[in-house]
C-alpha positions in Angstrom: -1.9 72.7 -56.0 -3.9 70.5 -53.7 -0.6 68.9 -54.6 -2.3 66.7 -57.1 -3.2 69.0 -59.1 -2.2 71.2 -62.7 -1.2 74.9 -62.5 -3.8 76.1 -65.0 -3.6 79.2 -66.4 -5.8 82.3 -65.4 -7.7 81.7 -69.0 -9.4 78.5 -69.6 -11.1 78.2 -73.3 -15.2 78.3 -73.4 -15.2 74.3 -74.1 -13.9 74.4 -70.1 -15.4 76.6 -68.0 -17.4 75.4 -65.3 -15.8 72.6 -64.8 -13.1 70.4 -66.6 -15.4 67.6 -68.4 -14.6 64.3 -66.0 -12.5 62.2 -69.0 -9.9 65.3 -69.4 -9.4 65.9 -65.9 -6.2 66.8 -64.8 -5.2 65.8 -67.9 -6.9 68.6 -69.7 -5.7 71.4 -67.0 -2.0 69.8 -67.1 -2.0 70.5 -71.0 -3.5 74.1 -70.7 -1.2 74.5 -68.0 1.8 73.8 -69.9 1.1 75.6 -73.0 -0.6 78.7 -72.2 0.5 79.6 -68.6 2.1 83.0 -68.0 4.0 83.1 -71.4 6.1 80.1 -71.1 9.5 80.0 -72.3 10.8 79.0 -75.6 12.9 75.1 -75.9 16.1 76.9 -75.9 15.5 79.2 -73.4 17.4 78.3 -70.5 15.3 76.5 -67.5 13.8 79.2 -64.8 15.6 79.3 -61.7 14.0 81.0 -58.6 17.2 82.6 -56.5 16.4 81.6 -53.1 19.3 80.7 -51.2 19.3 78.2 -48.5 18.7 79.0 -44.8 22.2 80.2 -43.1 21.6 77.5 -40.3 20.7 73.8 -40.3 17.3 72.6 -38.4 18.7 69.2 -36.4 17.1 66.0 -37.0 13.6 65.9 -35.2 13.8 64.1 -31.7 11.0 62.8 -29.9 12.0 65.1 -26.3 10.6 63.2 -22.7 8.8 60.6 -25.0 5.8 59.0 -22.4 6.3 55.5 -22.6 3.2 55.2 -20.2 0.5 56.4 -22.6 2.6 56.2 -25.8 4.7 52.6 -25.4 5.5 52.1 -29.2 6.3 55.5 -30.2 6.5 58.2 -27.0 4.6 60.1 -28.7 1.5 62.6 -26.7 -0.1 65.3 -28.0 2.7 67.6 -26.7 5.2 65.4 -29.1 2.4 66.5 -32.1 2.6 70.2 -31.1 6.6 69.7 -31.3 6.8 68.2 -34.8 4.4 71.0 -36.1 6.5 74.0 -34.8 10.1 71.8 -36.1 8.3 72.1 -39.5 7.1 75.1 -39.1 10.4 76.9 -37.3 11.8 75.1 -41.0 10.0 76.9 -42.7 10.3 80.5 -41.1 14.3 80.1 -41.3 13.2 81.8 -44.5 11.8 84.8 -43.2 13.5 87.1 -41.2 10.9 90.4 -41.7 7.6 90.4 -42.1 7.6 91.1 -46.1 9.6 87.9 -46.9 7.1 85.2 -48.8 7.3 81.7 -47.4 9.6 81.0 -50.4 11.8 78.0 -50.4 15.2 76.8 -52.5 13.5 75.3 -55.8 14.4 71.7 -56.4 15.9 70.9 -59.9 13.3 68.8 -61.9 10.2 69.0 -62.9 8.6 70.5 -60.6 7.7 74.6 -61.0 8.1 77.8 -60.8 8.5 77.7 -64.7 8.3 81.1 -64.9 8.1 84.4 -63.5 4.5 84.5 -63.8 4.0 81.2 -61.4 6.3 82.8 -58.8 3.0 84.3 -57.0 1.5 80.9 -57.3 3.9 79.7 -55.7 4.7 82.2 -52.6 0.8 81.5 -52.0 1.6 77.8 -51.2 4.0 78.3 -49.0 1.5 80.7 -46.9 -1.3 78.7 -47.5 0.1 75.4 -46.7 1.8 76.0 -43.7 -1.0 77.9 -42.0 -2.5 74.1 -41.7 0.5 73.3 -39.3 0.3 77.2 -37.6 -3.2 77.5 -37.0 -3.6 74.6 -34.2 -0.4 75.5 -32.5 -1.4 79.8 -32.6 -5.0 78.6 -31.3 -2.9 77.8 -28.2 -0.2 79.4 -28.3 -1.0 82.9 -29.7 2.4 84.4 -29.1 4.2 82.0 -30.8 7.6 83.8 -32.2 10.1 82.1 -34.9 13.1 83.1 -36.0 12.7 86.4 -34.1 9.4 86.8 -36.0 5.5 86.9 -34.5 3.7 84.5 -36.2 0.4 85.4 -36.0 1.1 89.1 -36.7 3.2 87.6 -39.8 0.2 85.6 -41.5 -2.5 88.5 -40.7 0.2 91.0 -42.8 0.9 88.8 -45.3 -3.2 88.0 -46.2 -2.7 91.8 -46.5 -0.4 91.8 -49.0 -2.4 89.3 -51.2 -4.8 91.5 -51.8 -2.4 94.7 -51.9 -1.1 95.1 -55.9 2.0 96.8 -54.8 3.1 93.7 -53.4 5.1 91.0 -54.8 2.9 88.0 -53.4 -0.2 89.8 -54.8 -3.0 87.7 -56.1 -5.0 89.1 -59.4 -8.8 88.2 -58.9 -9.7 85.5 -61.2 -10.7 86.8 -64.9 -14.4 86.5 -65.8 -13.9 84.3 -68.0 -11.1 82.7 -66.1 -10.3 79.0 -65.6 -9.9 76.7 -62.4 -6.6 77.4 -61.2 -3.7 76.5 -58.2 -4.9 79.6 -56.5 -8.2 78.2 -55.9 -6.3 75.1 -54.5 -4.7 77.5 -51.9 -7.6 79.8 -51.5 -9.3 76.9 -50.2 -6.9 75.8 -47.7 -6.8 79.1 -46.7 -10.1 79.2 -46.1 -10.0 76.0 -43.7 -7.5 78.1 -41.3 -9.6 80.9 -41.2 -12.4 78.7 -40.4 -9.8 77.4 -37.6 -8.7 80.3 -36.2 -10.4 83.6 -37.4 -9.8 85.6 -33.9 -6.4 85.3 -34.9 -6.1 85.2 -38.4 -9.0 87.2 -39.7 -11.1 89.1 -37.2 -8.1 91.5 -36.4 -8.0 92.2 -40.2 -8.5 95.8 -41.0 -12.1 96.1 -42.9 -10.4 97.6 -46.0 -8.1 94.1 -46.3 -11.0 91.9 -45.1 -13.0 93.7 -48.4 -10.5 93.3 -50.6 -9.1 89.6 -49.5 -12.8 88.4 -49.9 -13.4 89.8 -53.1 -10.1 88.2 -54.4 -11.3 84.8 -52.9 -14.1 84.6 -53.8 -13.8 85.6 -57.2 -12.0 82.1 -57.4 -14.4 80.3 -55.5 -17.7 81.0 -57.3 -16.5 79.8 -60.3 -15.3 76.5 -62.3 -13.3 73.9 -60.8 -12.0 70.4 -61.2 -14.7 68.0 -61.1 -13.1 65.6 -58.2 -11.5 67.1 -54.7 -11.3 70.5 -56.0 -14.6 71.1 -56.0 -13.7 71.7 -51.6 -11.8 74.6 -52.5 -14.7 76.4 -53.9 -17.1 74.9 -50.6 -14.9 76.0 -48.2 -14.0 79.6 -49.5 -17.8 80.4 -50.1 -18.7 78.5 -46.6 -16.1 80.8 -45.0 -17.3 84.1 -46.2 -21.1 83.0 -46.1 -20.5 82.5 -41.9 -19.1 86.0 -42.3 -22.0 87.4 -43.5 -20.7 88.1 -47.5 -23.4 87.7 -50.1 -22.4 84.1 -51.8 -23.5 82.2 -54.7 -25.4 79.3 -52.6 -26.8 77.4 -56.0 -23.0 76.8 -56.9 -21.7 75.5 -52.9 -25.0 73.7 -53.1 -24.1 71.9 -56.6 -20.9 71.4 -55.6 -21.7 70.0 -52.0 -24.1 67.4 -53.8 -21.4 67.0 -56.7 -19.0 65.4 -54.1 -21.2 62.9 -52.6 -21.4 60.9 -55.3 -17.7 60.4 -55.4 -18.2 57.9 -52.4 -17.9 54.2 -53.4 -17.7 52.5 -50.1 -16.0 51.3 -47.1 -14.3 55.2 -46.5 -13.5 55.4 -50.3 -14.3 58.2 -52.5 -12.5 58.1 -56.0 -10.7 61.2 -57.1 -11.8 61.3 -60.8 -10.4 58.8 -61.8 -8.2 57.2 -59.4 -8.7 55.8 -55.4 -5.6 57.5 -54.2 -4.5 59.2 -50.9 -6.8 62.0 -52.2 -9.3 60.2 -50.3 -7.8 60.7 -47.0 -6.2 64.3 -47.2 -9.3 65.6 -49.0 -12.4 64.4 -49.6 -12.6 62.9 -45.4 -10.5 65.5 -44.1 -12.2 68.7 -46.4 -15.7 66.8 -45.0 -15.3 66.3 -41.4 -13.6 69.7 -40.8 -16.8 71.7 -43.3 -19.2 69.3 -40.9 -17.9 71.1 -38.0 -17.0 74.8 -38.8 -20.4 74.9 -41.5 -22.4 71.7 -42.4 -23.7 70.7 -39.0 -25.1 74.3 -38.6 -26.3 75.2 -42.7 -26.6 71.5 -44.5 -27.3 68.7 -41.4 -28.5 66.5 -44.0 -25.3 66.7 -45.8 -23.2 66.6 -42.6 -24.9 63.1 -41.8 -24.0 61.7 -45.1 -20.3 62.6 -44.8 -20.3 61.3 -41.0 -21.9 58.0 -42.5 -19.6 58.0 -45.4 -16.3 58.4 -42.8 -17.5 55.8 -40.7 -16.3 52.7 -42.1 -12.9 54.0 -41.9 -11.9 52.7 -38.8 -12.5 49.4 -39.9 -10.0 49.0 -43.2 -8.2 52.0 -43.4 -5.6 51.4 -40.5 -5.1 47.7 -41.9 -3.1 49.9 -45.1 -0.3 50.7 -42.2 2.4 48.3 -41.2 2.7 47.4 -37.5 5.3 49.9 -37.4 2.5 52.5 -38.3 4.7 53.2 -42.0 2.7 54.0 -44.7 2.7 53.1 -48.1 4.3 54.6 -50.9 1.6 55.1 -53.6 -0.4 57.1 -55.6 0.3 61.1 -57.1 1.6 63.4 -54.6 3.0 61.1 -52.4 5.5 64.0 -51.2 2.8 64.8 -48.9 3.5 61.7 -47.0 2.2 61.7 -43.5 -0.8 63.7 -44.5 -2.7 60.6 -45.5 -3.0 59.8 -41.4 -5.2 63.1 -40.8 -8.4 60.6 -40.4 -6.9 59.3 -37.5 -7.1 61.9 -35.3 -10.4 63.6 -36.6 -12.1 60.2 -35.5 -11.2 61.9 -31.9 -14.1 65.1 -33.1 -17.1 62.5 -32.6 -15.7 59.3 -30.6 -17.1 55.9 -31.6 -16.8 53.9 -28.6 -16.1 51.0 -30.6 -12.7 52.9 -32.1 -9.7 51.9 -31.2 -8.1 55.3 -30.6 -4.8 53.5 -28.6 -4.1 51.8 -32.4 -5.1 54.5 -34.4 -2.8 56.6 -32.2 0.1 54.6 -32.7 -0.3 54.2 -36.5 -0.8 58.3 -37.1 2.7 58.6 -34.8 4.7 56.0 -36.1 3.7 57.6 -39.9 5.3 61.1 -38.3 8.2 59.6 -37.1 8.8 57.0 -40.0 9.7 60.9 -42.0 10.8 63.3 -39.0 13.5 60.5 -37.9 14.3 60.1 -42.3 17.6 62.2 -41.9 17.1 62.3 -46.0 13.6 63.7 -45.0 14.9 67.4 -45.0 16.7 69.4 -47.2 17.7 73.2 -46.3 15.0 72.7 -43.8 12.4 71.8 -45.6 10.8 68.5 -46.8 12.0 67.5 -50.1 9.4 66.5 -52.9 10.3 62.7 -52.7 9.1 59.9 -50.2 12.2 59.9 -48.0 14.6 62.4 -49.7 14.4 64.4 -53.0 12.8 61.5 -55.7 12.5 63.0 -58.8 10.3 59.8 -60.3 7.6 60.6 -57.7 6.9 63.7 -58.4 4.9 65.9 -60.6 4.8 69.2 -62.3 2.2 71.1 -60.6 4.3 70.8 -57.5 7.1 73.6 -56.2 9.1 73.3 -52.7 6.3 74.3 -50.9 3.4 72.2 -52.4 5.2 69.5 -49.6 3.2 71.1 -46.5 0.3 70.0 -47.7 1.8 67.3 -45.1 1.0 69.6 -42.7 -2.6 68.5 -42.8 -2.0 65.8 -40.0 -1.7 68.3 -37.5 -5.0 69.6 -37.6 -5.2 67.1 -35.8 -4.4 69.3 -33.3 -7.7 71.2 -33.0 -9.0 67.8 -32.0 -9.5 68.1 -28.2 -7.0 68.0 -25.6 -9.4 65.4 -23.9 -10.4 63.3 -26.8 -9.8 59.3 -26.6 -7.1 59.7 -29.4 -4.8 61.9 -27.2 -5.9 60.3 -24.0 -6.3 56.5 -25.0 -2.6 54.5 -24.5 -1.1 53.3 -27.6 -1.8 49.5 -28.5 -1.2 47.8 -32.0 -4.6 46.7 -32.3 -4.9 43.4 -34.4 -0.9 42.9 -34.6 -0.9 42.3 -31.2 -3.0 39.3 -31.2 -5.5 38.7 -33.7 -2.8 38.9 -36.8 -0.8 35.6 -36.0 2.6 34.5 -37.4 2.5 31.9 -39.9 -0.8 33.8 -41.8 -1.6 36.6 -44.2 -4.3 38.6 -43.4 -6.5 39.8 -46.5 -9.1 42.1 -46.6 -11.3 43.4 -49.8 -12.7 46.5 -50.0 -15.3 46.6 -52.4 -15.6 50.0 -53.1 -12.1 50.8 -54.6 -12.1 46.7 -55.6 -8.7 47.0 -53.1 -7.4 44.1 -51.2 -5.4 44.9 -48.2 -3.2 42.3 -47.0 -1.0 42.6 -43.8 1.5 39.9 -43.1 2.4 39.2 -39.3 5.6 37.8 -40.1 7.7 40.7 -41.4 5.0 43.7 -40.2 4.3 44.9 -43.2 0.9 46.3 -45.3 0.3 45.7 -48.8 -2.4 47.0 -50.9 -3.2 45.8 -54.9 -5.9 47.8 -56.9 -7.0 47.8 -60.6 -5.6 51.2 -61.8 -6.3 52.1 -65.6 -4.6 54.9 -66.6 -2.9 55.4 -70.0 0.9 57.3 -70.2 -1.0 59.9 -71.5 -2.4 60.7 -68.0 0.7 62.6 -66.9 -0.1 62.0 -63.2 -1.2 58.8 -63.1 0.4 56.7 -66.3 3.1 56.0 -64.0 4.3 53.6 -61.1 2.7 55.7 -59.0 0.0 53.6 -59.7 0.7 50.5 -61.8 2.7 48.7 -59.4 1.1 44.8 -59.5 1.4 45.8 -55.7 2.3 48.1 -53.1 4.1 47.5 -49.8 4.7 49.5 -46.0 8.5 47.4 -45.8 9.3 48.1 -49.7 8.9 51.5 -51.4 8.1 51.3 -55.3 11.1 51.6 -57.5 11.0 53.0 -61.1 11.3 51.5 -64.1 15.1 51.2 -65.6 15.6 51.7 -69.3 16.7 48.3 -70.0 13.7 46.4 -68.7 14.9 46.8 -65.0 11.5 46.3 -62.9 9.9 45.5 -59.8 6.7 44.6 -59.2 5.4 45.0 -62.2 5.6 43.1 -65.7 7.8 45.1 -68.7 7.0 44.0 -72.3 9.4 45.0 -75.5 7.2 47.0 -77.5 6.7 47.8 -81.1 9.2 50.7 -80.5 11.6 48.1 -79.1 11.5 49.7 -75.9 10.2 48.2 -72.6 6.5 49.1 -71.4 4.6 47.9 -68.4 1.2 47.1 -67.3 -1.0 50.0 -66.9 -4.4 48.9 -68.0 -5.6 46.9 -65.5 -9.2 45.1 -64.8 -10.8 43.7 -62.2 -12.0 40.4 -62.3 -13.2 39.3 -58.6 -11.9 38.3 -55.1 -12.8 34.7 -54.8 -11.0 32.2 -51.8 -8.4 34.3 -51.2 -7.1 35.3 -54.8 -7.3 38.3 -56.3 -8.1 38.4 -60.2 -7.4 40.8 -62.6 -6.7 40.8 -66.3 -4.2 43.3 -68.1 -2.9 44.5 -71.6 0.0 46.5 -72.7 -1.3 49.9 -73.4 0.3 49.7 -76.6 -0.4 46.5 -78.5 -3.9 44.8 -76.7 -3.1 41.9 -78.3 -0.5 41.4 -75.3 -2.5 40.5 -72.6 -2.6 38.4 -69.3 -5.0 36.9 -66.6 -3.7 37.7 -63.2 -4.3 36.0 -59.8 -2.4 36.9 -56.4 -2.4 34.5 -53.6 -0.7 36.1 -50.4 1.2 33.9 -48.3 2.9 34.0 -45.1 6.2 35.3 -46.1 5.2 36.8 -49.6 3.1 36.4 -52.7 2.5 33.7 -55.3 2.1 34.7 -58.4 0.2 32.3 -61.4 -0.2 34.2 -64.4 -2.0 32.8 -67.7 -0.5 34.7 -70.9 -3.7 34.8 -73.4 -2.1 37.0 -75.8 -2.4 36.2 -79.2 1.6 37.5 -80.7 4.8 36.6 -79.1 6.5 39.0 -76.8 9.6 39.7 -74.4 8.7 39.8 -71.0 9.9 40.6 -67.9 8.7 40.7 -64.1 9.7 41.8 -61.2 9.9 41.3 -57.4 10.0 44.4 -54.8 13.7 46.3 -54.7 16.0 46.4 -52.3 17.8 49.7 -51.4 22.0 49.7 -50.5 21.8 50.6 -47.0 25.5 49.7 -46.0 27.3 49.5 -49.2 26.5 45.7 -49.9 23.8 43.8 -50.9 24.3 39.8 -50.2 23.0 37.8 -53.0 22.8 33.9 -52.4 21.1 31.0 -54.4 19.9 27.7 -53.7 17.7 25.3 -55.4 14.5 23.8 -53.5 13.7 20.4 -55.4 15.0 21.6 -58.2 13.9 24.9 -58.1 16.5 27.8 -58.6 16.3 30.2 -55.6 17.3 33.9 -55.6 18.1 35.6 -52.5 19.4 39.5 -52.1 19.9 40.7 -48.2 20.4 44.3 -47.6 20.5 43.8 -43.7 17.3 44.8 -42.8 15.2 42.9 -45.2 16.0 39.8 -47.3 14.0 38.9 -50.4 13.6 35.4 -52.4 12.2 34.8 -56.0 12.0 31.2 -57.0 10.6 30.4 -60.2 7.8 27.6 -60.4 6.9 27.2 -64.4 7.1 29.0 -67.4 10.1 31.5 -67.0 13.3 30.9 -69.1 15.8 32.9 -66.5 16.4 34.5 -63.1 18.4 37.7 -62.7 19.9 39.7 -60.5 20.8 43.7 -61.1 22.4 46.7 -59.4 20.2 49.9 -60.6 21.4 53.4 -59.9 19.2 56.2 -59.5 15.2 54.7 -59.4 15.0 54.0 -55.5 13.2 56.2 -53.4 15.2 55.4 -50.6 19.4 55.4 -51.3 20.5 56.1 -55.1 21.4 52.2 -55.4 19.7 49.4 -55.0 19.6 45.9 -56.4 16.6 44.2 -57.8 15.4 40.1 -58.6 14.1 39.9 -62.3 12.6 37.2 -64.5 12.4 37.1 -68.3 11.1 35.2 -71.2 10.2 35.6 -74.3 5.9 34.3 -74.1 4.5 33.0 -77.0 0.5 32.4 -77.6 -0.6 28.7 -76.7 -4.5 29.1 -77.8 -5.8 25.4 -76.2 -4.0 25.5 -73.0 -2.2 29.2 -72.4 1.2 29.2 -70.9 1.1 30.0 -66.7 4.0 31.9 -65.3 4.2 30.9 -61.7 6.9 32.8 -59.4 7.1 32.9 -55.8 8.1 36.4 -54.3 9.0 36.0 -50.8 10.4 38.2 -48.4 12.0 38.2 -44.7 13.7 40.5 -42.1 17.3 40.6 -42.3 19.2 37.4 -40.0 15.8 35.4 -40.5 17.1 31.8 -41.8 14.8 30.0 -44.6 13.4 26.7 -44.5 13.1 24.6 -47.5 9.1 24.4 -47.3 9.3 28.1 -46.6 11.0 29.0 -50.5 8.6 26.2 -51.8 5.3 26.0 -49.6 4.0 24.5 -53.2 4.1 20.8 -54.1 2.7 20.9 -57.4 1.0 22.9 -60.0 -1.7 20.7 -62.4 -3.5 21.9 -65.1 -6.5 19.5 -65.2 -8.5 22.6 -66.9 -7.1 24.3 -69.5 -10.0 26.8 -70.5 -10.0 28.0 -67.1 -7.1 27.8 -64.0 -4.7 25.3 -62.6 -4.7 23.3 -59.2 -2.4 24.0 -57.0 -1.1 21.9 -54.5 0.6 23.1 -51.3 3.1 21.3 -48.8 1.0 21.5 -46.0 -1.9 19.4 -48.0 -4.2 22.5 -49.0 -5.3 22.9 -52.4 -6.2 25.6 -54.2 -8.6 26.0 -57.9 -7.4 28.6 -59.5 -10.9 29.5 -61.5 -10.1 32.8 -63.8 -13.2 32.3 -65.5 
């Protein structure tokens, strides 16, 4: 599934074909997916296990061989090192095959994530073709001998589109039902279609006719049909783009509908929403699927909407790079985030039509510090191949229309690759851009993007990139109700943790509910971006009653927090800062009081975080948590609790101080409490507050 989205089943009711109405979403598809996929097993039947053993040999760590410090100073990384980490990945992912029948089936990892049943094993084998043909397709362009594991690769992709189409065979594809639904083969269909578009001399022009006949049948069967009305709507463009340039009779209305469908998905600033969320779906498909149909189709068939895509992937260069630390990580954040690096494909394709004005040395760096901050992860790979997590296997972050291969949709950064030997994002030398000069210490560096109402705030100090948007999405939504998107924030140095059963959060508020169990914030709105706060207002999902104005102030070393409660019933509440991971076996906590004012500090020895408490909070705590860190199985987290009762004429403010610093960094006083005082000289609308180095700041959430 374009790893974000539902194996549906090949029947979708009347009520949704076409397409799945816009409120369901993946909702909708999830549901159908679950109960009428493939005869699905009973309660008590015993979970579906796939028997795929793992590879007899163990791929090393990847290394960055003869790095050129020259043109690449930060990372050593050329287009060489590009073509190196595709074929580790790939030469992963062949340990698997050893003749030219065997599927690019991998060890299933226990979970959520499917097969569920026979019946999706297909599915399933098609992803693992599918998806890694966007890391084999650059390299076979140049390399059309490539062998792994004893095993021609080109030869092994043209035989196994063969057997998709061949019933005898057990990765065969059955054509979509008349009256069938949207489905994950579309998803793959339509990445396959993008590599044929790549590299059709090798992957589909030596196809026998009789297999090209019945392959393009099959496909497009699924793509003129109903789809997911967000980025699925691609799959369907690019499968009947592909067989149009071949000369097959297409239905032109639908790719025409569907071409105009996806425009108005763009908000601004690079930013399209994926129906309903702003997520890495941007990047990895609705940018990526629209530069790459420009060149292979649009330029050529639709110029008028090439131009529009080209205009709406413009402003990229200008925000979207401010999202990566200096080190070039990303962020952990939205659905599917085991695709990881595949969020930097952008980079690169800004090399197909060079802006002089981009700075490809920057954008160079960030795209290959994103690779390495995974390839060097030795938690990264697991019998060779990625594991559905961030860093290693992560069970919170991942969802059920995933299996082992959905992970290569990763492999989308290296079609960067087909960008030009010659471009300026392979030839220009690496810089950091802004962190070199223009982002000072001693500042925070916001900037809002409209479009997604998104600030981006990078901090010079520590290096690292934080993002904050206005996600609304109930628990219902079974991709989205989650922290993968209702985090109060999001940062490069400090991977989201999940929630702990016991109120155990960070970065986010928990409230005991009704059920007496602990909820957070999920229904978020945005107020405005006015001098350098960010307002938004939020309310438990499952009592509105609770509710609470928001405003963010980013500061040199961390955030300051000053929260009104305007709910209207008492509650027990919690918030938290970001977590810390056990790297070493210990985690140093220390506290201190600041004029009074009780200081927490954990150390972890590479970063150090501090949470002091300013007004309203009854207590400050400090917990282990086991098994809700992306990054080791421990970690240790700074909490705050009260119990918040409604104060109609002048509501209570919770102000807290979440700071952070690299590991052997000493704190200042005036850097735990860079605030003097905090007056309330308007109660209907914010307080003043007053910082140490005489600014002062109205807080107006009105």
């Amino acid at each position: 599934m374009p790893t974000s989205h539902p194996l549906l089943p090949s029947f979708t009711p009347p009520a949704l074909r076409r397409t799945i109405p816009r409120r369901l979403g993946l909702l909708a598809a999830g549901l159908l997916a679950a109960s009428l996929t493939h005869g699905q097993p009973s309660p008590s039947a015993p979970p579906f296990k796939t028997a795929v053993a793992p590879a007899s040999l163990k791929l090393p760590l990847f290394e960055v061989k003869q790095p050129d410090r020259q043109r690449s100073p930060f990372t050593g990384m050329t287009r060489q090192h590009w073509q190196d980490a595709a074929q580790h990945l790939l030469t992963g992912a062949f340990s698997y095959v050893h003749r030219l029948d065997d599927p690019l089936q991998f060890p299933q990892q226990p979970g959520k994530s499917y097969p569920r049943n026979l019946g999706q094993v297909p599915t399933e084998k098609l992803e693992g073709l599918c998806r890694t043909l966007f890391m084999a397709a650059p390299l076979l362009k140049e390399n059309p001998a490539l062998e792994l594991n004893g095993i021609p690769v080109a030869e092994y992709y043209r035989h196994q589109l063969g057997r998709l189409a061949d019933p005898a065979s057990d990765t065969y594809i059955k054509p979509r039902a008349k009256d069938g639904g949207p489905s994950q083969n579309l998803v793959e269909f339509g990445g396959l279609a993008v590599a044929l578009f790549a590299a059709p001399e090798l992957l589909w022009d030596p196809l026998p006719e009789t297999t090209k006949k019945a392959l393009a049948a099959t496909m497009l069967s699924y793509g003129d049909g109903p789809t997911v009305p967000q980025n699925w709507r691609y799959f369907n463009i690019f499968i009947l783009s592909f067989f149009k340039s071949r000369g097959y009779a297409v239905n032109e209305k639908l790719l025409e509908e569907y071409l105009h469908k996806q425009l108005t998905h763009y908000k601004g600033e690079g930013w399209y929403d994926d129906a309903p969320s702003f997520d890495y779906y941007s990047m990895w498909a609705f940018q990526m699927y629209g530069c790459l149909w420009a060149l292979y189709y649009g330029q050529q068939h639709y110029p008028a909407v090439a131009a529009q895509l080209a205009a709406n992937f413009a402003p990229l260069k200008e925000n979207y790079p401010y999202m990566f630390g200096r080190d070039g990580h990303m962020i952990m954040w939205g659905r599917s985030i085991s695709y990881r690096f595949g969020a930097v494909v952008p980079f690169p394709l800004m090399g197909l039509n060079p802006d002089p004005s981009t700075n490809f040395g920057w954008m160079r760096r960030i795209a290959s510090g994103a690779l390495l901050q995974f390839l060097e992860n030795p938690d990264f790979l697991q019998d060779n191949v990625p594991t559905l997590g961030f860093y290693g296997a992560f069970e919170p972050a991942v969802q059920p229309y995933s299996c082992r291969g959905s992970v290569f949709w990763m492999g989308k950064a290296f079609l960067g690759l087909l960008v030009p030997a010659d471009s300026p994002f392979w030839t220009a030398t690496e810089n950091e851009g802004p962190w070199g000069k223009e982002l000072t210490k001693g500042t925070a560096r916001s900037k809002f993007e409209s479009g997604p109402n998104m600030l981006i705030t990078d901090y010079p100090n520590s290096g690292a990139a934080e993002i904050r948007t206005t996600p609304h999405q109930r628990s219902t939504d079974p991709y989205r109700g989650d922290e993968n998107y209702n985090r109060l924030s999001y940062n490069s140095a400090f991977p989201w943790q999940a929630d702990g059963p016991d109120g155990e959060v960070a970065m986010n508020y928990v409230f005991k509910n009704k059920d007496n169990k602990w909820e957070p914030l999920r229904l978020y709105t945005f107020n405005k971006y006015e001098d350098g706060v960010y307002y938004r207002t939020a309310e438990l999902e499952t009592n509105p009653n609770i509710k609470l104005r928001l405003a963010d102030l980013p500061l040199p070393n961390g955030i300051l927090r000053i929260d009104q409660n305007v709910s209207t019933e008492p509650v027990a509440a919690r918030l938290g800062h970001y977590a810390l991971p056990n790297l070493t076996g210990t985690i140093k906590r220390t506290t201190r009081k600041v004029k009074g004012h009780p200081v927490q500090l954990i150390d972890n020895g590479t970063h150090q975080l501090a949470l002091v408490t300013l007004s309203g909070w009854d207590k400050v705590e400090t917990l282990d948590t086991k098994g809700l860190n992306p990054v080791k199985p421990e970690s240790t987290i700074l909490n705050v609790a009260a119990t918040m009762v409604p104060a109609p004429t002048k509501p209570t403010v919770y102000a807290t101080l979440m700071l952070w610093k690299k590991s052997g960094e000493p704190w200042k006083n005036e850097e735990l409490l860079p605030v003097k005082k905090i007056t309330y000289s308007d109660p209907g609308n914010g307080p003043v507050v007053l910082f140490t180095d005489g600014t002062r700041k109205q807080l107006k959430f009105n």
